[in-house]
C-alpha positions as CSV (number, residue, x, y, z in Angstrom):
1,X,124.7,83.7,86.1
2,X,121.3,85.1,87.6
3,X,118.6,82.7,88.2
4,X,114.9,82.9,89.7
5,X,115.1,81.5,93.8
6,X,113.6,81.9,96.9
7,X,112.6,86.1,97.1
8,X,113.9,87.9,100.4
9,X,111.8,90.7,100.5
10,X,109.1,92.5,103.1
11,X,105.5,92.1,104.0
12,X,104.9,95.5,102.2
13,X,106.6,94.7,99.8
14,X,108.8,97.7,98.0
15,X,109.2,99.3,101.0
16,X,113.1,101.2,100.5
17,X,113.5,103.0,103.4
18,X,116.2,103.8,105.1
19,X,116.2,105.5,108.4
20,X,118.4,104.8,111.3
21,X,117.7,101.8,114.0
22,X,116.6,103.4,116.5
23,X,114.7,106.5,114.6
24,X,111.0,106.2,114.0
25,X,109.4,108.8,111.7
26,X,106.0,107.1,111.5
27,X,104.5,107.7,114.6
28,X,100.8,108.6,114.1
29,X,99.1,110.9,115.5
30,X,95.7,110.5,116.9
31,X,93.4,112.0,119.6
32,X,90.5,109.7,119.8
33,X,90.2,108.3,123.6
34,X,91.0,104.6,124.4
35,X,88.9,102.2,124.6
36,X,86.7,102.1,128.1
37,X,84.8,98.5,127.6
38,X,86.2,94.9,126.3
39,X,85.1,94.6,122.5
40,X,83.9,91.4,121.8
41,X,86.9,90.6,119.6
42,X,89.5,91.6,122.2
43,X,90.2,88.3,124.6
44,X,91.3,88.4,127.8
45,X,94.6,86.5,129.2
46,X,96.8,86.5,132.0
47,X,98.5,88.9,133.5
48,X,100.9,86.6,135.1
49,X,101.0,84.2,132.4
50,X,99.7,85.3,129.1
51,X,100.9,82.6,126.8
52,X,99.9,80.4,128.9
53,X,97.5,77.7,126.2
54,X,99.0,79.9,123.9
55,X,96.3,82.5,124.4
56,X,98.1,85.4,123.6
57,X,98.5,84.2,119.8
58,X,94.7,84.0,120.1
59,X,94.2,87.3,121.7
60,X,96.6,88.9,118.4
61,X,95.3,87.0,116.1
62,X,91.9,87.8,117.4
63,X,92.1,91.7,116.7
64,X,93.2,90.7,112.9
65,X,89.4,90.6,111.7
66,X,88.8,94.2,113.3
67,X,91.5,96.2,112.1
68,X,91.1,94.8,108.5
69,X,87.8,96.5,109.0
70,X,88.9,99.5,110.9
71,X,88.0,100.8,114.2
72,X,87.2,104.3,113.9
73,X,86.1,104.9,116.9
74,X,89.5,104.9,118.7
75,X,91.1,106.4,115.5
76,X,92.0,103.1,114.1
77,X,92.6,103.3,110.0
78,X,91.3,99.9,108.3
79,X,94.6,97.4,107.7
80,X,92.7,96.2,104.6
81,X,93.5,97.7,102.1
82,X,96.9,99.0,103.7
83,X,97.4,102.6,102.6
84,X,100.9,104.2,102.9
85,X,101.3,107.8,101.2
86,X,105.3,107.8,100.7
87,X,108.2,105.6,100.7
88,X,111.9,106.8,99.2
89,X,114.1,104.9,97.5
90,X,118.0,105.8,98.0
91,X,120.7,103.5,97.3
92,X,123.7,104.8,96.0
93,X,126.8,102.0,96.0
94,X,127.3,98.2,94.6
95,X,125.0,97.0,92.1
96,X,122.3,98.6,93.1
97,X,122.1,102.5,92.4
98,X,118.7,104.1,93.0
99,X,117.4,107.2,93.5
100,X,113.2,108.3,94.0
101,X,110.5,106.9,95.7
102,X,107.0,105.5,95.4
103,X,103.5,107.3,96.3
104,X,99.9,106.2,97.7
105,X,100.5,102.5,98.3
106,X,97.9,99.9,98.4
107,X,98.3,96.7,99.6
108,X,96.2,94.3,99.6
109,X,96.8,91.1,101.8
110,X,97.2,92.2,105.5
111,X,94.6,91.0,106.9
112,X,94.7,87.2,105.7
113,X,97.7,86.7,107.7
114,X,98.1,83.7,109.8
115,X,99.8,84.6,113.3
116,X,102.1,81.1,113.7
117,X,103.5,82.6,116.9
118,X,103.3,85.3,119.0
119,X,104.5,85.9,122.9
120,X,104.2,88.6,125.0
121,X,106.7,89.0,128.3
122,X,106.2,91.8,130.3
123,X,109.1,90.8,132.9
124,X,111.6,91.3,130.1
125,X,109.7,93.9,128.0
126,X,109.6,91.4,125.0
127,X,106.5,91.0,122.6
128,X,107.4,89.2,119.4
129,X,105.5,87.1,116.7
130,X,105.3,85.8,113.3
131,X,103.0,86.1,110.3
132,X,102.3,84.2,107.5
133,X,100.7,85.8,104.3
134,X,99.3,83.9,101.7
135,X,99.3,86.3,98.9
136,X,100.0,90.1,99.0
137,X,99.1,92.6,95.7
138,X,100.7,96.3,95.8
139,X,99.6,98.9,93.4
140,X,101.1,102.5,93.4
141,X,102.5,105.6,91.5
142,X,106.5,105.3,91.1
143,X,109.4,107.7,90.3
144,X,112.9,105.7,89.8
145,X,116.1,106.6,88.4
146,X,119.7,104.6,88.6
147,X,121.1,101.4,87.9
148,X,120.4,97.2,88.8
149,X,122.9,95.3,88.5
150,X,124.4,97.2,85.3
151,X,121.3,98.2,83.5
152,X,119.7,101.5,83.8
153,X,116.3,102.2,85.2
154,X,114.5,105.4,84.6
155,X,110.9,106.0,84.9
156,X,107.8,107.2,86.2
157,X,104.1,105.4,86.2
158,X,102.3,102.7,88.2
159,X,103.6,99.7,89.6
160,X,102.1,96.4,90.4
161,X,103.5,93.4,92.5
162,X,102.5,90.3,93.8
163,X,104.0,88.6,96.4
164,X,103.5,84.8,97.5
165,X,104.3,82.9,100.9
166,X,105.7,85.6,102.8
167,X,106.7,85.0,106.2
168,X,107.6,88.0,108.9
169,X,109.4,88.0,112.0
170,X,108.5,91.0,114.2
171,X,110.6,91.2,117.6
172,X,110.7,94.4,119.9
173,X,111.3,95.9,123.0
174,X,108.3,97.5,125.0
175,X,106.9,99.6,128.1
176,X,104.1,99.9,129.8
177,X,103.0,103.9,130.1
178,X,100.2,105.5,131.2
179,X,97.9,107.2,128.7
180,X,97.8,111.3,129.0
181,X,93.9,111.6,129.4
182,X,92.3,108.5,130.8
183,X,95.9,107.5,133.2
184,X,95.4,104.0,132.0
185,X,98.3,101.5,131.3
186,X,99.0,101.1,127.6
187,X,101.8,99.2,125.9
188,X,104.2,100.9,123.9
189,X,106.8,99.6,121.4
190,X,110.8,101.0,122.3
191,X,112.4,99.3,119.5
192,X,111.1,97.0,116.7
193,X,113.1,94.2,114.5
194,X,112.1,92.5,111.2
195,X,113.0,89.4,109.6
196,X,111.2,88.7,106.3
197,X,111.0,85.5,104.0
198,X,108.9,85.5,100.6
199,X,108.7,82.6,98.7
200,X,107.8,84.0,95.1
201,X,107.6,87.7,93.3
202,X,106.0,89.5,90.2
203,X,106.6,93.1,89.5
204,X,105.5,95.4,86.6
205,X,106.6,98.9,85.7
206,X,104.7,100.7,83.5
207,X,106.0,103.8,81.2
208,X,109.8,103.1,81.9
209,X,112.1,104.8,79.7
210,X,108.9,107.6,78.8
211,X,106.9,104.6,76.9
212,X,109.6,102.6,75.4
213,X,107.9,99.3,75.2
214,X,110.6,97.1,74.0
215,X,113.1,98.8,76.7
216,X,110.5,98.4,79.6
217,X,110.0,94.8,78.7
218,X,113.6,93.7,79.1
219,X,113.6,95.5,82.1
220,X,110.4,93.8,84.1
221,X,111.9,90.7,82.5
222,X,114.9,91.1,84.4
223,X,113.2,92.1,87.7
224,X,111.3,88.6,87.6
225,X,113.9,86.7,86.2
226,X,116.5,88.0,88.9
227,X,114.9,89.2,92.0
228,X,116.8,87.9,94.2
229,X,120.0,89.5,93.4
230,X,118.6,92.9,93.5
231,X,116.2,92.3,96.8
232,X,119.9,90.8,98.9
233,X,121.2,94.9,97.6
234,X,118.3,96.4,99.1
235,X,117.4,94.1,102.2
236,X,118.6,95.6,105.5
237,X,116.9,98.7,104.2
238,X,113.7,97.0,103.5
239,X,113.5,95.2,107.1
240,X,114.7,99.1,108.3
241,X,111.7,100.5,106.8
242,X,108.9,98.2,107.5
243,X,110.4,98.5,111.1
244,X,109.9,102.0,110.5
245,X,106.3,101.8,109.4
246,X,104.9,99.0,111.2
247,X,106.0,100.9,114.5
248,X,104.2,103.3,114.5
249,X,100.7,101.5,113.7
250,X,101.1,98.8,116.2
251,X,101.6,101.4,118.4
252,X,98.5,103.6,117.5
253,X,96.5,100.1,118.1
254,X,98.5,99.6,121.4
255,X,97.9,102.8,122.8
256,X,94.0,102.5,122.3
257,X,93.9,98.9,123.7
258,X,94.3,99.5,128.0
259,X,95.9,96.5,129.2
260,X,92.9,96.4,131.9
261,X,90.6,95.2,129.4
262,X,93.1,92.4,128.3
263,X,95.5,91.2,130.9
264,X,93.0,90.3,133.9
């Protein structure tokens, strides 16, 4: 029997991606210079100790009110509203069978996390934390086709979700590199695990089944009713893909940040 329980899902939310561990494919590409002078919203720890009086949490949680707002200046896209142009769905065995993908993603959310720890040790390349989310809302255009848990799925439209009380783990493996104009020592994220927790989901499909109301009904009743079940199919390639995605913007952010401005 399929009941409503605690939701496993991502930050992101509908995020089914599915590469490899180790292979990133959203690296992003930018040429703006690094920053030259201290910001007032970057703090300063240190370099031999930087959680010491936990100021490294500080110093991340710090930068949370500038990238909601975007820092164009070092090519820094705005976290709030979080845009993603393309994830793909595939999953192809067990009760889950799902093929397609979902296009121009916005969440909304991000940027109201709470950073309940976060540690940074450059002796054995480690720099992990964890974020709690209040509330995060997702709308975007969707293309699926396949099967949950015995009933079929077809449709194209736009989805909404809400998500409530999620909680992510982030733990990766760094270097420190020099940057290729201005020499100075930048950060960089190797590797990148996720761990996610959400306490409560609402999802909507719209025109599933090419309009059939009464057939799209049962179906978003069964997504809330029975989230869980379908989320435990799809979650190692969830925490994959926000691995995926969230590796590549930490690292744009790293790579503009020199550690000279922030580890005195």
């Amino acid at each position: 029997m399929f009941h409503t329980a605690n939701w496993n899902l991502c930050v992101i939310g509908i995020i089914y991606l599915i590469p490899s561990a180790t292979a990133y494919t959203r690296e992003i590409v930018n040429d703006k210079p690094p920053l030259q002078e201290r910001p007032p919203w970057l703090q300063t720890c240190k370099r031999s100790n930087p959680n010491e009086n936990k100021c490294f949490r500080q110093l991340f949680e710090g930068c949370f009110p500038a990238l909601a707002a975007g820092i164009p200046e070092i090519g820094v896209k705005s976290f709030e509203p979080l845009n993603i142009d393309q994830v793909s769905v595939s999953k192809g065995s067990g009760n889950l069978v799902l093929s397609g993908g979902f296009q121009n993603l916005v969440i909304r959310g991000p940027s109201n996390a709470t950073v309940r720890r976060a540690s940074l040790d450059l002796a054995r390349r480690q720099l992990n934390f964890e974020l709690e989310l209040p509330r995060l809302r997702i709308r975007a255009k969707y293309n699926l086709k396949g099967n949950i848990l015995l009933l079929p799925l077809v449709g194209s439209g736009d989805v909404a979700m809400a998500l409530k009380n999620v909680h992510t783990a982030v733990y990766t493996k760094i270097s420190l590199h020099n940057e290729t104009v201005t020499g100075d020592e930048i950060i960089h994220i190797d590797e990148m695990k996720v761990n996610f927790q959400v306490g409560a989901m609402r999802i909507h499909l719209k025109n599933l089944f090419n309009g059939n109301e009464i057939l799209a009904a049962s179906i978003n009743a069964f997504l809330n009713q029975n989230g869980n079940e379908v989320i435990a199919e799809l979650r190692p390639d969830l925490e994959l893909g926000l691995a995926d995605i969230f590796h590549g913007l930490w690292n744009n952010v790293f790579s503009k940040m020199p550690t000279k401005l922030w580890l005195l």
